[in-house]
Wavefront OBJ file of the C-alpha trace (Angstrom):
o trace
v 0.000 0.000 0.000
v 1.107 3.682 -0.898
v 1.724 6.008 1.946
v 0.121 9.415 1.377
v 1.852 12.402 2.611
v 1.316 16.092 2.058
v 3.721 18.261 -0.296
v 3.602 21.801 0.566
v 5.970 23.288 -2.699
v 6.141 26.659 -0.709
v 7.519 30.084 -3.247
v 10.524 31.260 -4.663
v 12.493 28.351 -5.416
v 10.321 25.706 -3.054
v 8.708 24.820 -6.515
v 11.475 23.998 -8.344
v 13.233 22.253 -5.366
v 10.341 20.098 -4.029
v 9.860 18.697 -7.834
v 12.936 17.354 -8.289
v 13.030 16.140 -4.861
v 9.821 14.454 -6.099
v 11.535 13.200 -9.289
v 14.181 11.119 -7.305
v 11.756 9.734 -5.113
v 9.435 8.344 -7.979
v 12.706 7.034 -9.508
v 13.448 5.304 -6.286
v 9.621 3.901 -6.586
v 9.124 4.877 -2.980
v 5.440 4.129 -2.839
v 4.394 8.064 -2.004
v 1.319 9.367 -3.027
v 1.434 13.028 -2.902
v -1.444 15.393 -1.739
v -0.453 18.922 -2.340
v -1.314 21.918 -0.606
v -0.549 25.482 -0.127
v 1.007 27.842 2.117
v 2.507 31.105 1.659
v 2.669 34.026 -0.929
v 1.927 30.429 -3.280
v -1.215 30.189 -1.481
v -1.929 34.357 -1.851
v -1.277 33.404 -5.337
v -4.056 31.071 -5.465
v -6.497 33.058 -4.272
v -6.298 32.338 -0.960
v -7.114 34.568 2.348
v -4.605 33.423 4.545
v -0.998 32.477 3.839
v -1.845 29.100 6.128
v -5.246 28.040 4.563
v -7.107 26.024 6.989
v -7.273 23.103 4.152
v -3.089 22.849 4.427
v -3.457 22.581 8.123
v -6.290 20.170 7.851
v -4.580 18.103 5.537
v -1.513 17.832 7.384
v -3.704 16.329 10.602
v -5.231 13.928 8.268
v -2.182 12.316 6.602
v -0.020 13.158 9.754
v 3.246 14.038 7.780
v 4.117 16.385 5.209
v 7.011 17.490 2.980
v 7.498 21.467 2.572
v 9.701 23.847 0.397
v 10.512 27.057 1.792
v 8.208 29.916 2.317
v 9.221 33.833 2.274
v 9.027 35.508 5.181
v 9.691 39.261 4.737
v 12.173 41.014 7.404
v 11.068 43.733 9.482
v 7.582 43.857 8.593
v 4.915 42.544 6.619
v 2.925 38.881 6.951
v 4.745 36.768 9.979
v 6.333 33.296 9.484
v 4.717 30.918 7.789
v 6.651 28.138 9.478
v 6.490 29.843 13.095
v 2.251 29.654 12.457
v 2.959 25.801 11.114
v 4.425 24.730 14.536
v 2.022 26.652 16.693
v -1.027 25.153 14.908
v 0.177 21.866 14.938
v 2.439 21.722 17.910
v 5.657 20.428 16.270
v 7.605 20.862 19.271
v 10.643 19.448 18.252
v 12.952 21.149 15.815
v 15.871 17.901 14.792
v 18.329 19.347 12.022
v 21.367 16.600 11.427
v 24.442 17.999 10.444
v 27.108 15.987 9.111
v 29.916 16.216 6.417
v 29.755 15.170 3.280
v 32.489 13.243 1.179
v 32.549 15.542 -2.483
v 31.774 18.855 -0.310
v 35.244 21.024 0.700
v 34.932 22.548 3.941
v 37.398 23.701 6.930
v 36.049 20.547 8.839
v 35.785 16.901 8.170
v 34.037 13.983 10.506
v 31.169 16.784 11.473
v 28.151 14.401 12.691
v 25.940 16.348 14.982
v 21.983 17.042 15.222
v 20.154 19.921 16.444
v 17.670 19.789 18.721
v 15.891 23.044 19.197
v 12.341 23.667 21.207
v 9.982 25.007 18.875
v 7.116 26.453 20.405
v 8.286 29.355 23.139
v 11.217 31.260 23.959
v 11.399 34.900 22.006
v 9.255 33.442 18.929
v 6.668 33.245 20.966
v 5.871 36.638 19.070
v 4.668 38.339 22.100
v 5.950 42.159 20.951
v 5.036 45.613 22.501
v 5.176 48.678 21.557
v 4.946 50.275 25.437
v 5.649 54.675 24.198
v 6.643 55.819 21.191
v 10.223 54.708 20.303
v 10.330 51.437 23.135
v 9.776 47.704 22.024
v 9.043 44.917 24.775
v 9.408 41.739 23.841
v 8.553 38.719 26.420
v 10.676 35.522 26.287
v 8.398 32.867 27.453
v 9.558 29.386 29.147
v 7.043 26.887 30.656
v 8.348 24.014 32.796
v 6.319 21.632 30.846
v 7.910 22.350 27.162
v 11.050 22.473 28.590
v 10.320 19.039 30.185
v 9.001 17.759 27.091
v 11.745 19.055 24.768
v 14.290 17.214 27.064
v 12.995 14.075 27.334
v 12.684 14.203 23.173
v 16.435 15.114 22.976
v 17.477 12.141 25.686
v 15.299 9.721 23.715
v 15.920 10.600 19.926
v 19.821 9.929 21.587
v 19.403 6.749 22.993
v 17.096 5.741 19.941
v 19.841 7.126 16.963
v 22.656 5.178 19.657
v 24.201 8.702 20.672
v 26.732 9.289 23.402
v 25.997 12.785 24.653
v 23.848 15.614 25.026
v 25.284 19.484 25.194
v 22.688 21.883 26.256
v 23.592 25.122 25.221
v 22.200 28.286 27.317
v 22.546 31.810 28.449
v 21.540 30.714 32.599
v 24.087 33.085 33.865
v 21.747 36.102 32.406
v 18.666 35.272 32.055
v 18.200 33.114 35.214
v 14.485 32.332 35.010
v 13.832 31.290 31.788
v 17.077 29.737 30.236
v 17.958 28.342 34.002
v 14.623 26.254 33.948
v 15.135 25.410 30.533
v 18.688 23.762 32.281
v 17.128 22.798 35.318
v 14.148 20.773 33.726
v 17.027 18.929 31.068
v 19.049 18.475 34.534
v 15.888 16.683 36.026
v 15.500 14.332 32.684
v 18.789 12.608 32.432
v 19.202 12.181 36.160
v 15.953 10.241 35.875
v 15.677 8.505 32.942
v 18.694 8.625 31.094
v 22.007 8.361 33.370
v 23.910 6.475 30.503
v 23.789 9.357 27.946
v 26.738 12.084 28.911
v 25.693 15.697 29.572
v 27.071 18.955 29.962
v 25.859 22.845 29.827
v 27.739 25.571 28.528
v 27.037 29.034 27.783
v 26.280 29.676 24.323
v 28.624 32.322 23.287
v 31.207 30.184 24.491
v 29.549 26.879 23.113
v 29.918 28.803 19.631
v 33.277 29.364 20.302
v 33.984 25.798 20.668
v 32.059 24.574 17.710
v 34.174 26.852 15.241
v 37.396 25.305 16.928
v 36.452 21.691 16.857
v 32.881 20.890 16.092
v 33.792 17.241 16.191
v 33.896 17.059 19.755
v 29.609 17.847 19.802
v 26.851 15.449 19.286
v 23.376 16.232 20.282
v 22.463 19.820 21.102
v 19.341 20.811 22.883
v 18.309 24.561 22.752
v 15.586 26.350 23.241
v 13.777 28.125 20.257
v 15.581 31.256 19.441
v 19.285 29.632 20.000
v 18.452 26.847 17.923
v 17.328 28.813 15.491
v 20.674 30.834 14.927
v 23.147 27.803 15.691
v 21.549 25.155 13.268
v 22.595 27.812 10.531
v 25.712 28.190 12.096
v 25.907 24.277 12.239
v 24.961 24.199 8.808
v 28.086 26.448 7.351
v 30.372 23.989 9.002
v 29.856 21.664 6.652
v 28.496 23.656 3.121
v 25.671 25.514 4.053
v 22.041 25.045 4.203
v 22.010 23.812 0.490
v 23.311 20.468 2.269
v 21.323 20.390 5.571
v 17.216 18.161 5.752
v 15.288 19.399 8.685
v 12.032 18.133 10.509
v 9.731 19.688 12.546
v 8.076 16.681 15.171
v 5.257 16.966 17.413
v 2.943 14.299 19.048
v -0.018 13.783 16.033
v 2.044 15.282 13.113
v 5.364 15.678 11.628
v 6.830 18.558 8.880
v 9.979 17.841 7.152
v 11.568 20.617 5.190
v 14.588 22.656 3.797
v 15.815 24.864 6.107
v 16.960 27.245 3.260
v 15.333 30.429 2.450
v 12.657 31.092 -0.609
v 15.681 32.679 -2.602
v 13.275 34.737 -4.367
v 16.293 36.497 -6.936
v 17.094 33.062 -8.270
v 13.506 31.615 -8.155
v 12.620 30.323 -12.222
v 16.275 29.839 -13.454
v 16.709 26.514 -12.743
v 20.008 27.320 -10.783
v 18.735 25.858 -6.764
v 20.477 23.102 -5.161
v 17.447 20.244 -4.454
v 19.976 18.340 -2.108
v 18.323 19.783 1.423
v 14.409 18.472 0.612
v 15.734 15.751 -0.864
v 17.926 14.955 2.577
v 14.537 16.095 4.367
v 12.343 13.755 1.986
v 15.042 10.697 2.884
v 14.010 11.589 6.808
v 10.715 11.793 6.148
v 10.726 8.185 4.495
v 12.631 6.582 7.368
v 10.065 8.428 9.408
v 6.832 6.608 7.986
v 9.398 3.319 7.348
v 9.993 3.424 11.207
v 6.238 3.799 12.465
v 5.453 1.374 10.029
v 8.135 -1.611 10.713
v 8.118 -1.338 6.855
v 12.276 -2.253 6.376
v 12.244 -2.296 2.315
v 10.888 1.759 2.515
v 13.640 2.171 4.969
v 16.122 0.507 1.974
v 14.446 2.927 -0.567
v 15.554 5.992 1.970
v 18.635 4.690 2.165
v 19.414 3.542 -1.308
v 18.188 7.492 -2.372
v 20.980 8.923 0.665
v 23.922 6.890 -1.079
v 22.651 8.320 -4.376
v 23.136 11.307 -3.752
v 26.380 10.715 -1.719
v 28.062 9.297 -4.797
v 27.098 12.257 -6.902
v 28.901 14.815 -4.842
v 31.987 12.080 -4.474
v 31.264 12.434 -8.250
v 31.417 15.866 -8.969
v 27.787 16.616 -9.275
v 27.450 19.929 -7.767
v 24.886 22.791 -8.399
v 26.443 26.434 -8.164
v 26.060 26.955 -4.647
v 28.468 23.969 -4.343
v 30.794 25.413 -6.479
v 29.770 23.569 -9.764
v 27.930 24.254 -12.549
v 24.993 21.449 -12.840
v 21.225 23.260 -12.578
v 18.353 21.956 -10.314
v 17.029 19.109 -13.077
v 20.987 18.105 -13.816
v 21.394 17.471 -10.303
v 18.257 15.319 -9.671
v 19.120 13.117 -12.892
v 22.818 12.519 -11.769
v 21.059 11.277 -8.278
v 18.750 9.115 -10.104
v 21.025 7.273 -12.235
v 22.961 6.024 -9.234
v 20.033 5.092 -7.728
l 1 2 3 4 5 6 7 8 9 10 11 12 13 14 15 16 17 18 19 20 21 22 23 24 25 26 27 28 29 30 31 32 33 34 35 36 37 38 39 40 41 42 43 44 45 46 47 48 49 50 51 52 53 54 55 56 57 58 59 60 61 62 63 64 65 66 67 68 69 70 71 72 73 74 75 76 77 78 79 80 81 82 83 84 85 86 87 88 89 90 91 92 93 94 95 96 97 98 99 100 101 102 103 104 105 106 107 108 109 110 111 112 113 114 115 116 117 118 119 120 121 122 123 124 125 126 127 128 129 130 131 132 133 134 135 136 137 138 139 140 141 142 143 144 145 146 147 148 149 150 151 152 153 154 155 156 157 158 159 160 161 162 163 164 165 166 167 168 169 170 171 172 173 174 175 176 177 178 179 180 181 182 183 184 185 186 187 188 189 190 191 192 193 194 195 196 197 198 199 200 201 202 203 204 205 206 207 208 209 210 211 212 213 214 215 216 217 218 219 220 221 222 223 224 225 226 227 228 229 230 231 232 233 234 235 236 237 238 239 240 241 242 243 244 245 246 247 248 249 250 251 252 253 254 255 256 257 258 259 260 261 262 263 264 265 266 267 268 269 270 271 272 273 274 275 276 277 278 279 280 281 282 283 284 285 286 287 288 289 290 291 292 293 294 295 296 297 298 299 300 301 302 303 304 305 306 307 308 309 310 311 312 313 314 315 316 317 318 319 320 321 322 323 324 325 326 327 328 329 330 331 332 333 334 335 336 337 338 339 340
């Protein structure tokens, strides 16, 4: 039996991006039957009222899991985030963005493997602005001890589960004493009863990012709370080629979102030019997702038969611009599928 999953193309380049992501898979025959919906200036496009329509988010509850391209978000005004109103809706709580190096990609590092863990529901994006007088700007950081228990116990178990050795929770407890010290407090609480076997340590997060641009090798799994995680999966991201080369997920109890983490790159959008490699890294999760909650082992085999695919092109030389080469979004997703 197909598994039916939403596709959410998103603007700018998402269109281009998500259908060759789409290509590979098909070549791969992973047994996906696509439902697609709309979200974003794509969905403003269509005639639609709202940048979420309440038809995407309905759809997503229905089929439970859902692939999306990026989505513009203008800075400093305008509509707000797309994705920030995705995770609220549907409570995807848990940011996870893997970060390793790739063999064919040049970069100052080699033997990266880490994965992001990032809370996805409070801390500054939360959203809660003021405008108090004329000229002052309030804006409330907000920390519950029940998302910060929850977030916790998902970073201790996705460890144990992917056979990780330790935890780093990054923070900024010395400052801001309430919130980020019962974010620490609350992961303290979770290892010492649950997981004693995984290794743990805090550090403060300017001097955490210190230590990942001097040896990121030495990190595994970091937990953060929404803004940090934010800012240091980018970070995370340039250690090893950028976001062109980086899947993400967003995970919550009833419903999952995997997506690039890239940007709309609306000045490129139509030529053909965009690296496909991050949703197609973020489609390979999202099949060993459903393969997982499904004991279905030959989908997890199709994941992982499209991951060495892709692997080998870049050992290969098959690199769009952003990369350094010169292949466009279509070359790239044909040299993937003929080493499928």
């Amino acid at each position: 039996m197909p598994y039916t999953a939403v596709l959410i193309p998103g603007d700018g380049i998402g269109p281009e991006v998500a259908h060759a992501a789409c290509e590979i898979l098909a070549a791969a025959k992973a047994p996906i039957e696509w439902v697609e919906a709309k979200a974003g200036v794509a969905a403003l496009e269509a005639g639609e009222s709202e940048l979420l329509p309440a038809a995407t988010v309905e759809a997503i509850q229905k089929h439970r899991v859902a692939l999306k391209g990026p989505c513009t978000t203008p800075v400093g005004g305008g509509f707000s985030s797309v994705n920030v109103a995705l995770r609220k809706r549907l409570d995807l709580y848990g940011a996870v963005r893997p970060v390793r190096s790739l063999d064919g990609v040049a970069t100052r590092f080699s033997g990266v493997d880490l994965v992001v863990i990032r809370e996805n529901t409070e801390g500054l994006y939360a959203g809660i602005e003021n405008e108090i007088t004329r000229g002052v700007v309030t804006s409330m950081k907000v920390a519950t001890r029940d998302a910060c228990l929850r977030i916790a116990d998902f970073a201790f178990r996705y460890a144990v589960h992917r056979k990780r050795r330790k935890v780093s929770v990054f923070h900024k407890a010395n400052i801001m004493k309430l919130s980020d010290g019962l974010f620490i407090r609350c992961a303290r609480e979770v290892r010492d009863a649950k997981f004693p076997q995984i290794e743990y340590e805090e550090l403060i997060i300017d001097a955490a990012c210190m230590r990942l641009v001097q040896d990121p090798t030495r990190f595994d799994v970091l937990l953060m709370e929404n803004l940090y995680g934010d800012v240091l999966s980018d970070l995370c991201a340039g250690l090893v080629g950028g976001l062109g080369v980086v899947p993400g997920a967003n995970l919550g109890e009833h419903a999952a979102v995997f997506e690039a983490v890239h940007g709309s790159a609306p000045d490129i959008a139509g030529k053909g030019i965009a690296n496909p490699l991050a949703i197609t890294m973020s489609a390979v999760m999202m099949l060993n997702a459903i393969a997982e909650a499904h004991s279905d082992a030959a989908l997890a085999a199709t994941a992982t038969r499209i991951r060495e695919a892709y692997d080998r092109a870049l050992v290969d030389g098959c690199k769009t611009r952003d990369l350094g080469g010169a292949l466009s979004t279509s070359a790239f997703a044909k040299a993937v599928i003929d080493r499928l």
